[in-house]
Backbone as CSV, one residue per row, in Angstrom:
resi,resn,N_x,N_y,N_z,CA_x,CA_y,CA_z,C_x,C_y,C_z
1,UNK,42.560,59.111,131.282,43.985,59.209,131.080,44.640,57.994,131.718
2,UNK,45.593,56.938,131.076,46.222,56.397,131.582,47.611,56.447,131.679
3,UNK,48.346,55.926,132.841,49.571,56.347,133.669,50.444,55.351,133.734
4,UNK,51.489,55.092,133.246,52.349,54.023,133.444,52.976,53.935,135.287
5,UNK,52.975,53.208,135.970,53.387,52.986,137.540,55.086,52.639,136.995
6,UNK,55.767,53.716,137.731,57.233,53.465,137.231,57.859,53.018,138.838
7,UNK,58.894,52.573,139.093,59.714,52.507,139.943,60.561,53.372,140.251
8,UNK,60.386,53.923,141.889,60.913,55.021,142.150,61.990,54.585,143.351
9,UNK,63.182,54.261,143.371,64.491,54.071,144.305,63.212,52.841,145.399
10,UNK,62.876,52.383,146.129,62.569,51.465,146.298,61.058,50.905,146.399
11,UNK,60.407,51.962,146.084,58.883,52.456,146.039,58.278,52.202,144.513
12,UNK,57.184,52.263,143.992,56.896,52.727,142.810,55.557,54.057,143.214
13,UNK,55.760,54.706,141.450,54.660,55.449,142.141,54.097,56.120,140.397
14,UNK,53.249,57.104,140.313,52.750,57.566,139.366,52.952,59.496,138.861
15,UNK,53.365,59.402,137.698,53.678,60.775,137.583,52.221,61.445,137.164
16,UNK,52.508,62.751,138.114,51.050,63.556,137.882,51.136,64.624,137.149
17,UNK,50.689,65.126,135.824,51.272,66.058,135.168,50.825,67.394,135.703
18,UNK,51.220,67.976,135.682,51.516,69.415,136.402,50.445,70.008,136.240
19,UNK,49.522,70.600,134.711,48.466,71.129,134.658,47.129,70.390,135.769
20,UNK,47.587,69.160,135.605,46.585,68.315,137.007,46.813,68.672,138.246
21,UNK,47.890,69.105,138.741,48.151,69.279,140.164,47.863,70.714,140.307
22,UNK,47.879,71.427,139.488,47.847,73.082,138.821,45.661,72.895,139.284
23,UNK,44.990,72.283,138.583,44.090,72.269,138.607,43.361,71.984,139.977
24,UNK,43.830,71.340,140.294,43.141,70.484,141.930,43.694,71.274,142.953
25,UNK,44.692,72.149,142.808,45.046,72.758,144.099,45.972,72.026,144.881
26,UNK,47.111,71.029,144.259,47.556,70.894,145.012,49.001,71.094,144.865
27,UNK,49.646,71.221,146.101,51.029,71.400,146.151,52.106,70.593,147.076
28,UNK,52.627,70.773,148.328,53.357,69.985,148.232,53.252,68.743,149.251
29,UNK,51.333,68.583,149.511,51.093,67.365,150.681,50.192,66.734,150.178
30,UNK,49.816,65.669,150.033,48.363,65.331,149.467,48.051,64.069,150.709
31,UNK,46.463,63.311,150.830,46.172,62.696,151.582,45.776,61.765,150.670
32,UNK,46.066,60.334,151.175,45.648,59.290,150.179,45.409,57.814,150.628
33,UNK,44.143,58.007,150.183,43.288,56.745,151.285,42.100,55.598,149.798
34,UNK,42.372,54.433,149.857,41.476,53.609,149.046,40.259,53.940,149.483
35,UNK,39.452,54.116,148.744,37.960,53.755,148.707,37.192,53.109,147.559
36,UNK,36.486,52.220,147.506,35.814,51.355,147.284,36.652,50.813,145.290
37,UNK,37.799,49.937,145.954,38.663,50.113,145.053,39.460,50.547,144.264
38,UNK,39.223,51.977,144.579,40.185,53.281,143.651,41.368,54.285,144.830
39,UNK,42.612,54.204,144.065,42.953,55.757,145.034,42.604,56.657,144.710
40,UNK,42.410,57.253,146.051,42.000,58.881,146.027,43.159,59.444,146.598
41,UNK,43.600,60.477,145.886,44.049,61.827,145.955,43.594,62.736,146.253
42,UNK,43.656,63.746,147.674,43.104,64.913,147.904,44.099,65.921,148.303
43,UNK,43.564,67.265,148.712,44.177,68.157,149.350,43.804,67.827,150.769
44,UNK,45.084,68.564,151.531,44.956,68.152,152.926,43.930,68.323,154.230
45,UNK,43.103,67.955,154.334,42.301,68.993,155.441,43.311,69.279,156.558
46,UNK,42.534,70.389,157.207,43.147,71.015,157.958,43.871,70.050,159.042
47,UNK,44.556,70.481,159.992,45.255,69.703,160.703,44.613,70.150,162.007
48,UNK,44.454,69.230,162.953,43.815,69.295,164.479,44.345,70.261,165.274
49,UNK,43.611,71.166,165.916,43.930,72.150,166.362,44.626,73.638,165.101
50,UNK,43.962,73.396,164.114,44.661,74.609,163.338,43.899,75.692,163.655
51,UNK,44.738,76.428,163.636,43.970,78.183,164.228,43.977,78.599,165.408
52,UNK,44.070,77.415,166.239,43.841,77.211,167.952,45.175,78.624,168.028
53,UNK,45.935,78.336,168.192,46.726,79.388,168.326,46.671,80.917,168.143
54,UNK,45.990,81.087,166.326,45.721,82.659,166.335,44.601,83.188,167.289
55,UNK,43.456,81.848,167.230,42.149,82.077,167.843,42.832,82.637,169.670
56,UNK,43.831,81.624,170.350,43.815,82.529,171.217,44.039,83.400,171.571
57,UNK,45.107,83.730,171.243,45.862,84.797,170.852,44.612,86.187,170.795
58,UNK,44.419,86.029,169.380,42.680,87.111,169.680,41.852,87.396,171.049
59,UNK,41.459,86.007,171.849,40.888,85.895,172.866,41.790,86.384,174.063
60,UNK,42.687,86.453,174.298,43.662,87.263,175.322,43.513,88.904,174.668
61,UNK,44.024,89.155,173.695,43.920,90.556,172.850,42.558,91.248,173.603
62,UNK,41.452,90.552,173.237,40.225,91.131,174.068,39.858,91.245,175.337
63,UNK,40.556,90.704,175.782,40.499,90.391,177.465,39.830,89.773,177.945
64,UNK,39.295,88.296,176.991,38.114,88.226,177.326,39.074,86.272,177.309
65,UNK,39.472,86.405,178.006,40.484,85.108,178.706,40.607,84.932,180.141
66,UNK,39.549,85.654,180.808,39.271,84.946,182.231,38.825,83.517,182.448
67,UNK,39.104,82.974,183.881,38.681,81.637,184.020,37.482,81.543,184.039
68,UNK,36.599,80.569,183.711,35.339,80.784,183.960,34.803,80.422,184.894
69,UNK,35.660,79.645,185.542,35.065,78.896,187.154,35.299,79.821,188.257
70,UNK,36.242,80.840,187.776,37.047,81.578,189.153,38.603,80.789,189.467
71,UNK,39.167,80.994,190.163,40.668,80.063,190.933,39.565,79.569,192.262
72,UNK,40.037,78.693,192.399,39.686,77.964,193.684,41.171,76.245,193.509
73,UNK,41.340,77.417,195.484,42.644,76.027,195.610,42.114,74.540,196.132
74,UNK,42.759,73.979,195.954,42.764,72.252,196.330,43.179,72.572,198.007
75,UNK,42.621,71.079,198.514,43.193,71.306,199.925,44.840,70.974,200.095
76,UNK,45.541,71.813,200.834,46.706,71.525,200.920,47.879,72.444,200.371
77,UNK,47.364,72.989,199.158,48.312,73.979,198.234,48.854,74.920,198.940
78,UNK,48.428,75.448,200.297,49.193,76.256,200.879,50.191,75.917,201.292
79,UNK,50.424,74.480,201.263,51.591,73.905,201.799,52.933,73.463,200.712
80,UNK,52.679,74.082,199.432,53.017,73.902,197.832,54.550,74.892,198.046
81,UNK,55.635,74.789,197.650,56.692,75.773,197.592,56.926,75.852,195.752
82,UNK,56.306,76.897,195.253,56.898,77.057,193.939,58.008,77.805,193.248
């Protein structure tokens, strides 16, 4: 399929017809990086730290969010006003 590159307010860019974006799964982020002369278009991988949040969340729920070292103070902290 070829795509005419139109000019978009100061950018140009390429229209993707809908049954294509319908097909690939994508919606409203895509990632887009050259490789070995071509763009690629993908869906997003996940983002760093995704889940971290529900995951702890769960891990407190169970009770199973103790320290694993124990508390142990630094020298001096008794002298700490919080």
């Amino acid at each position: 399929m070829k795509a005419t590159i139109r000019k978009m307010g100061n950018s140009q860019g390429v229209l993707i017809p809908k049954p294509i974006l319908a097909q690939l799964g994508l919606e409203d982020e895509v990632e887009m990086e050259v490789e070995n002369d071509a763009l690629v278009i993908r869906r997003p991988r996940n983002k760093p730290r995704h889940g971290w949040a529900e995951a702890s969340k769960a891990i407190a729920e169970a009770g199973d969010d103790t320290l694993v070292l124990g508390d142990f103070p630094n020298a001096g902290d008794e002298d700490l006003k919080w």
